[in-house]
N, C-alpha and C positions, 0 to 999 in steps of 0.2 A: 504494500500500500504506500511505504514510505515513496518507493522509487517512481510509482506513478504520477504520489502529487508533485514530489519533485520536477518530475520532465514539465506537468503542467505550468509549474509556475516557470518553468527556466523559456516557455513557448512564451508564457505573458509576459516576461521578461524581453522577450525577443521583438514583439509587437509596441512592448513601452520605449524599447529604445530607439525602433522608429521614427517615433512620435515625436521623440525629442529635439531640438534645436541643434544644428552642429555644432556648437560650443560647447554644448551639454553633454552631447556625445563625447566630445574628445576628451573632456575632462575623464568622463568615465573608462573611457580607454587608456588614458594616461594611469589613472588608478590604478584599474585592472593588470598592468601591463608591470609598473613597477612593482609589485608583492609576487607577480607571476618569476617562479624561477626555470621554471623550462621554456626555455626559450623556443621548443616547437606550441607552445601553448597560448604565444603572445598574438595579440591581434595587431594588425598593423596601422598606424593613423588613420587610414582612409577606411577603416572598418574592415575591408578583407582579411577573410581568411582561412587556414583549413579547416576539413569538418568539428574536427576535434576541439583545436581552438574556440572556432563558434560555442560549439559548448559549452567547453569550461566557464565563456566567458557569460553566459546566459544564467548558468549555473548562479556564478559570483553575484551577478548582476541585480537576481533572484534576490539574494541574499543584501545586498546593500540594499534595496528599496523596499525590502516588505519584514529585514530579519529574517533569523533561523526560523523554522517552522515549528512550533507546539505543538502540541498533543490536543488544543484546540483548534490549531487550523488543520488536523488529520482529522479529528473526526469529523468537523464542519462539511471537508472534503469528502467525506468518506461517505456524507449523508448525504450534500446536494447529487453524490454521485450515485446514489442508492431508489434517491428519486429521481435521477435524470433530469435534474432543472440545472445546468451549467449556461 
């Protein structure tokens, strides 16, 4: 359960940083990029990147705008997803 809300939130992560202004972006790339030690993991200024990288970086991304996930946002998750109201 854990790993599905995760992917979910690291996809809405992926839609928010759309959203966001290029400055805003970059900032969060700059972030993401210096605490990243693997350097196949980095994304690059212009946003590209490999698959993996994208991820990681959705992952993190997840994680700076909404925090670690509770044990309320699993079951919250667990429920809207029980009833199929996503």
């Amino acid at each position: 359960m854990l790993s599905r809300y995760l992917a979910f939130r690291a996809a809405e992560a992926k839609k928010y940083f759309e959203e966001l202004e290029s400055a805003e972006q970059s900032e969060y790339l700059v972030q993401y990029n210096e605490q990243q030690v693997a350097a196949q993991l980095r994304v690059s200024s212009n946003g590209k990147a490999k698959k993996a990288a994208a991820e990681a970086f959705a992952y993190w991304l997840a994680d700076m705008v909404w925090s670690k996930p509770t044990d309320r946002d699993l079951l919250n998750f667990l429920l809207r997803d029980a009833t199929g109201s996503r």
